[in-house]
N, C-alpha and C positions, 0 to 999 in steps of 0.2 A: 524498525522503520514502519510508518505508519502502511497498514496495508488497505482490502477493500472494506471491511466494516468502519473504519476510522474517518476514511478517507470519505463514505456514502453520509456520514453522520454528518461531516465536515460540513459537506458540499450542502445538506437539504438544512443547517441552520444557516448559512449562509448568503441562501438568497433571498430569506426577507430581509437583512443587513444590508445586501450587495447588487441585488439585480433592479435596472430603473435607475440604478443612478450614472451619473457622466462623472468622467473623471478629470477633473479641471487642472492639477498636476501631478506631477510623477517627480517623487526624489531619490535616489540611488546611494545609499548608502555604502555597499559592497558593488563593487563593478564584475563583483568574482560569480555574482547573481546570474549575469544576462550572458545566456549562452548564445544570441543573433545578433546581430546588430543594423541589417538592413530586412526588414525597413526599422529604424532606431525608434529606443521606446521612448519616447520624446512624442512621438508620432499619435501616442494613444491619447493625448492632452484632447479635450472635447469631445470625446468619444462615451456612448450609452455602455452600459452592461447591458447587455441585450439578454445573455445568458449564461448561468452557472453548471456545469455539468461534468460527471466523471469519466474518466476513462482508465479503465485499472487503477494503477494507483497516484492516479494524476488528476490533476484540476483543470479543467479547458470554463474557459470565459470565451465567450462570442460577442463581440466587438461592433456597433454599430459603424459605420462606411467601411468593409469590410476585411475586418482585422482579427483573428485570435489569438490569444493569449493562455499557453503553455504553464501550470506550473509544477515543480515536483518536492516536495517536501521535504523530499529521503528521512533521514531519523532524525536530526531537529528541529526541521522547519516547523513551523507554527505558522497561523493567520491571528490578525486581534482584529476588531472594529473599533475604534475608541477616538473620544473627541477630539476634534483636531489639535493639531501639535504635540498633544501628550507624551512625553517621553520620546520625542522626533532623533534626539541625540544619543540614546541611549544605546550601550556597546553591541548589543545584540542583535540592533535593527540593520537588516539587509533591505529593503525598501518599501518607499510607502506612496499611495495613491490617496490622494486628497479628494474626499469623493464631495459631490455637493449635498447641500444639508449640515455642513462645519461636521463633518465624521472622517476618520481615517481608517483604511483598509492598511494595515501593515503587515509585512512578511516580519518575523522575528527568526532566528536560528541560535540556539542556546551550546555553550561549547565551543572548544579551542577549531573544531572541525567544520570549515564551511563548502557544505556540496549542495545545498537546495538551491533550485535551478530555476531561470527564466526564461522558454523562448518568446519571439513576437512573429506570425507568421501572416503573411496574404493567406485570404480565406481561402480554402480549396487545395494550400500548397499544403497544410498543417499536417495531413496524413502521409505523404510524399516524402518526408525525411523524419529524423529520430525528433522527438521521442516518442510518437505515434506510430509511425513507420510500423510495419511488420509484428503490431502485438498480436495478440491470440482471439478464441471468443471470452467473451465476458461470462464467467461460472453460471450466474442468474440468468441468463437469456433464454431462449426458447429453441434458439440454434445449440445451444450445450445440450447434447443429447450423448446418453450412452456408446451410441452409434461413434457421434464422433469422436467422444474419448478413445476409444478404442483405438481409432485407425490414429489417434498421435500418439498414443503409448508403443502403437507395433511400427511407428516412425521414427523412435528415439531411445535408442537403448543406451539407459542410464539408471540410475537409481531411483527410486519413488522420488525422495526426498529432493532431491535435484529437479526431478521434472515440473516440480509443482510449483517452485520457484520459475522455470522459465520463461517468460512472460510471452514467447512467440507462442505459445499454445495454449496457456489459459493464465489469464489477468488477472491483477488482483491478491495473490497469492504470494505471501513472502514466508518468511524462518516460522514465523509463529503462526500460523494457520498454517500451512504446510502439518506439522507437530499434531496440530488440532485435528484436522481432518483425517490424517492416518491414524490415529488413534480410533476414533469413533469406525473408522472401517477395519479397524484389526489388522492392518497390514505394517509389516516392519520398513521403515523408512530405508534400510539397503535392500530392502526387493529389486529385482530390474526390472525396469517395464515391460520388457518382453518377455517375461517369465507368467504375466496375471492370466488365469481362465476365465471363462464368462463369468460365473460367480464373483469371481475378485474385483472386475473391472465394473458389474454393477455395485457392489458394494462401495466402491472408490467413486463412482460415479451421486449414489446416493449422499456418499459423505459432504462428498464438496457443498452439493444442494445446501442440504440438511444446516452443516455448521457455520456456513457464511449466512444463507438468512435468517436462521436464532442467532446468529453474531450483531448482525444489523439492529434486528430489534432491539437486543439487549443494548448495545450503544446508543439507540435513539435513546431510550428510558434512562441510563446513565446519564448522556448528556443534557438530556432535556430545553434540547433547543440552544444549549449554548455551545459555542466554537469552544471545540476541544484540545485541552495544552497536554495533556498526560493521555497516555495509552492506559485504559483500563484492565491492567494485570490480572485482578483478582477477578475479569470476568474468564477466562480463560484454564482448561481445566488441567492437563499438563505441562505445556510451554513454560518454564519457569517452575517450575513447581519440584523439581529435583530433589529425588530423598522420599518427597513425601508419597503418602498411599496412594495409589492408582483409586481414583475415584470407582472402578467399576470391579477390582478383584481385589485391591488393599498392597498387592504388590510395589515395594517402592519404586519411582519412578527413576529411570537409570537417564545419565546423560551421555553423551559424544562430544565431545569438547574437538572443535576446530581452530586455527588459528582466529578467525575475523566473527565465530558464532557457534551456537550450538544445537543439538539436536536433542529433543527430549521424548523417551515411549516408553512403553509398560512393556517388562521381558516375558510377562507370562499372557498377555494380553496378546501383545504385537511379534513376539521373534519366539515362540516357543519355550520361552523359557532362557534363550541365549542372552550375554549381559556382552554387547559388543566393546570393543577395546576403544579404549582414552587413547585418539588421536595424538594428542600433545604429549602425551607421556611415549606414546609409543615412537613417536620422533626423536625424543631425548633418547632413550634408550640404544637407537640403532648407532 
């Protein structure tokens, strides 16, 4: 699922595509798209893009006469800009915005599996329910402070790897930066949170910094300005990377196999040395 470096890259090619223009119609190809439906997205027809902006790992549009616009990606949503009509019929298109200037803004979702989502909110209610509701601070901000990680790790006793995904406490953060980050901080993904000492918790705290804004850049320079259809794997240094050498001691990189994802780190790096037990094997077995 695309997370905050994908999704920041997304959004800043974006708006010289997107922002300024009015959106003269709206066609729905998936009705499976729009998770509101009052006020109906019908309703957005004449309306400015006033503006493009992220929010974890979401895309919020601000809506001239005062309307915003929710989107969430999950793992195959895509955006395309392309001349109007272009492949309007095509199986994969979940919906499109006819913007002015003959350009279309289209949502694509590739695969048998459709969850990327649409709300349509009055301005001001958009925070008020999901999928804004109740997220976390944003990793990059200036309010993410060590301080505050601290007090939501000794609020949530869970495993590292777990808490970093929860989006009620920090944003942004999914399977594969998760991975990312605890590597670069040495810490093993079944840590509990309330197990970290000050040392651990600035080092966890440094990580997050650290790997999401070398992630950003790295994906501005990938992308180079264009809307992004693939996750850039090979920028990523053990997510995925299974078997292979631990970029920082050569040790190969062990996996955890879940049913719906996996977890990737270095045993000698991350867990002492410990090569934790395959999930899915360990279910058959019992």
């Amino acid at each position: 699922m695309p997370e905050l470096p994908f999704v920041e890259a997304l959004v800043e090619s974006l708006r010289p595509l997107a922002e300024g223009r009015t959106i003269e119609d709206v066609i729905v190809r998936s009705v499976y798209v729009l998770k509101t439906f009052d006020p109906p997205v019908t309703d957005i027809k004449g309306r400015r893009i006033a503006a493009i902006r992220r929010r974890g790992k979401l895309l919020v549009f601000d809506l001239t006469g005062g309307l915003v616009m929710v989107m969430h990606l999950r793992r195959n949503g895509r955006l395309q800009v392309v001349p109007r009509g272009k492949g309007r019929t095509a199986r994969d298109l979940a919906i499109t915005f006819a913007l002015d200037g003959g350009m279309d803004l289209r949502m694509i979702e590739v695969g048998p599996k459709k969850a990327a989502s649409l709300w349509l909110f009055p301005a001001g209610q958009e925070t008020k329910t999901e999928p804004l509701a109740g997220l976390g601070l944003e990793p990059l901000s200036p309010e993410f402070t060590r301080e505050a990680l601290a007090d939501m790790l000794g609020g949530e006793r869970t495993h590292l790897k777990r808490f970093l995904g929860l989006q009620r406490h920090v944003v942004g953060i999914g399977n594969a930066f998760s991975d990312e980050i605890l590597w670069e901080a040495r810490l093993s993904p079944q840590a509990m949170t309330t197990s970290l000492d000050g040392d651990e918790v600035a080092r966890l705290h440094g990580a997050i910094r650290r790997v999401l804004d070398e992630a950003v850049a790295s994906h501005r320079r990938e992308f180079a300005g264009a809307l992004p259809m693939r996750e850039p794997v090979h920028l990523l240094r053990v997510h995925r990377h299974g078997k292979e050498p631990c970029p920082r001691c050569g040790t190969p990189i062990a996996v955890i196999y879940y049913e719906d994802r996996e977890t990737y780190y270095c045993p000698t790096c991350q867990a002492g040395g410990r090569v934790y037990a395959d999930r899915r094997r360990s279910r058959l077995l019992r």
